[in-house]
C-alpha positions as CSV (number, residue, x, y, z in Angstrom):
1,X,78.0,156.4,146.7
2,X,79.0,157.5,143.0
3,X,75.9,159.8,142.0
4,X,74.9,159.6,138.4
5,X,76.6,157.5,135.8
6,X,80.0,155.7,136.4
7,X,82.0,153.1,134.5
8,X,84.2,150.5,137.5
9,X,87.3,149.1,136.8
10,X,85.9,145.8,135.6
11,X,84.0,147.7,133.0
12,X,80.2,147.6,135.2
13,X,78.0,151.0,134.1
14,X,76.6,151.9,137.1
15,X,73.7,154.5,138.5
16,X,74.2,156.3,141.8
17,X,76.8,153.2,142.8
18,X,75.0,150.7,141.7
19,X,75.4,148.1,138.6
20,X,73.0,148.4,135.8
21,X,71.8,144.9,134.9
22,X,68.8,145.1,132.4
23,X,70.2,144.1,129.1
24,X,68.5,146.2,126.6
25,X,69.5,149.3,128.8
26,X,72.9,147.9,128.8
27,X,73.3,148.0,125.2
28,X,71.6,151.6,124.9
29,X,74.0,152.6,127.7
30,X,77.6,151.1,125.4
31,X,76.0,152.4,122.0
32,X,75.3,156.1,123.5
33,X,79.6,156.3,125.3
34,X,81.2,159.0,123.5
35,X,83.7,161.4,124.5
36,X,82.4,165.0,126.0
37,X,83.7,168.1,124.6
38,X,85.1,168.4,128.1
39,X,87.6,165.5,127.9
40,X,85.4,163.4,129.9
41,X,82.7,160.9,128.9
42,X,79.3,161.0,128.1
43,X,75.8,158.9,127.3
44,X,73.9,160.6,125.0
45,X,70.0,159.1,124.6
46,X,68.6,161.2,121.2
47,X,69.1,164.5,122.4
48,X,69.4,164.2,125.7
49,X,73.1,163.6,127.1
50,X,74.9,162.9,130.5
51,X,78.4,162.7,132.2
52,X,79.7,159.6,132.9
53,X,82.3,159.0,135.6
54,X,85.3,156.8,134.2
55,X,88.4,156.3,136.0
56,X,90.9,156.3,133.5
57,X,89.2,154.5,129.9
58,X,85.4,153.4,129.5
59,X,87.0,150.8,127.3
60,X,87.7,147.4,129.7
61,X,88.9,144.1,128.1
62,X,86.6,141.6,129.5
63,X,87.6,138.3,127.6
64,X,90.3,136.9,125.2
65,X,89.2,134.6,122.4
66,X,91.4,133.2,119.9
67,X,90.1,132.9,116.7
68,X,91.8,130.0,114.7
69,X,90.2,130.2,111.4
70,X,93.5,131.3,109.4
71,X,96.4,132.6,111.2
72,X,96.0,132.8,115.1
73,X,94.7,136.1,116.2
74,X,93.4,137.0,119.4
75,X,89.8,139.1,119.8
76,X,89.3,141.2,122.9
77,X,85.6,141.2,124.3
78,X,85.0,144.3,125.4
79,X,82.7,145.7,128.6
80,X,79.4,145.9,126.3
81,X,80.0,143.1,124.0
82,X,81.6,145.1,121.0
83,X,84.9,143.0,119.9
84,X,87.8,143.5,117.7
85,X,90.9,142.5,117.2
86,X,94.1,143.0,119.3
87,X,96.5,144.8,118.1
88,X,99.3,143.2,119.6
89,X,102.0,146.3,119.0
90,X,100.0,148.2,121.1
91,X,100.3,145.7,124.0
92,X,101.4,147.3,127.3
93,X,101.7,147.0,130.8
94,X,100.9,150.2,133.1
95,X,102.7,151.5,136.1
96,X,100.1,150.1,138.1
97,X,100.9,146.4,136.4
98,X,97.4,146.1,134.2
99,X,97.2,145.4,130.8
100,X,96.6,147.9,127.9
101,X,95.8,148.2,124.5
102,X,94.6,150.5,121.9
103,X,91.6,149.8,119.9
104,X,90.6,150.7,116.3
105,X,89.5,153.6,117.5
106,X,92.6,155.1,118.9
107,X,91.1,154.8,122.7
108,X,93.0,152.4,125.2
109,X,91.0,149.7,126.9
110,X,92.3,148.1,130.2
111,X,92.0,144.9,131.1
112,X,89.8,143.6,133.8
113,X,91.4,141.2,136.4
114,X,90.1,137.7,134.4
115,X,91.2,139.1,130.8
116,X,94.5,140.3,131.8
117,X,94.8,136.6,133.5
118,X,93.5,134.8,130.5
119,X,96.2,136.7,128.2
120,X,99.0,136.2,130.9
121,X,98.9,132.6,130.2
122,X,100.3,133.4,126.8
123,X,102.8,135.8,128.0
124,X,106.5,135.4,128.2
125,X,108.8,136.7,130.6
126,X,111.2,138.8,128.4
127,X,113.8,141.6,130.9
128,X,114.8,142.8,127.4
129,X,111.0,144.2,126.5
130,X,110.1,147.1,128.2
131,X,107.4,146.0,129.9
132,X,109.0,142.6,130.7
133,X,107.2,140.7,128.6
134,X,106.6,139.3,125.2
135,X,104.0,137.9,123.2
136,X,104.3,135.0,120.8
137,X,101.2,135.3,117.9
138,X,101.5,133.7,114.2
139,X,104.9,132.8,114.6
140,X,106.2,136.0,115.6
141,X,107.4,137.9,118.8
142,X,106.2,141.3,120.2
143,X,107.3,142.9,123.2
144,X,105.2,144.6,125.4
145,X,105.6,148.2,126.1
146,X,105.4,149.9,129.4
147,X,103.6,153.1,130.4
């Protein structure tokens, strides 16, 4: 059992191991992730702050929606609900062969399992990208990087 606050893979907040599943706490939990002057993360409540276990990023990709309105763009749903757009230069495949991507914010998210599925639909196989793949958005071609 994890004690405290953790964030899983698939982007779940849990408490001593456990998934936190009331929505309103949910949201306070997301809204209060920053980053700890340690390197690590943290929740802070008001003025009242604690660690957060995170293996890797908070930040997990949780959905892929297209928006259509104009030129095609794709949003990332992130753990939490926020969303923004994808940024697709900053698309790359890890050594351990999930998805990343950096958000406004500078951070990377991950992908979880169904996002990175969802996306791989649209992905090309490409040996000439470094990360073997390519993207086709708008008309135009990115390569995805490898880490």
């Amino acid at each position: 059992m994890t004690p405290g606050l953790s964030i899983d893979d698939e982007g779940t907040f849990l408490v001593n191991g456990e998934p936190v599943t009331h929505e309103r706490t949910l949201e306070v939990l997301w809204r209060g992730l920053a980053p700890a002057a340690d390197g690590g993360w943290q929740v802070r409540i008001g003025r009242e702050s604690a660690p957060v276990s995170v293996p890797g990023t908070p930040f997990v990709v949780t959905a892929v929606a297209e928006e259509t309105d104009g030129p095609a763009t794709l949003t990332l749903v992130l753990a939490g609900g926020a969303r923004e757009p994808l940024q697709p230069a900053t698309l790359r495949v890890g050594g351990d062969g999930v998805l990343r991507a950096n958000l406004s914010s500078g951070h990377t998210a991950r992908f979880s399992r169904s996002a990175q599925i969802a996306l791989g639909m649209r992905l090309a196989e490409d040996p000439s990208a470094p990360g073997g793949f390519r993207l086709s958005l708008s008309g135009k071609d990115w390569p995805l990087g490898a880490e």
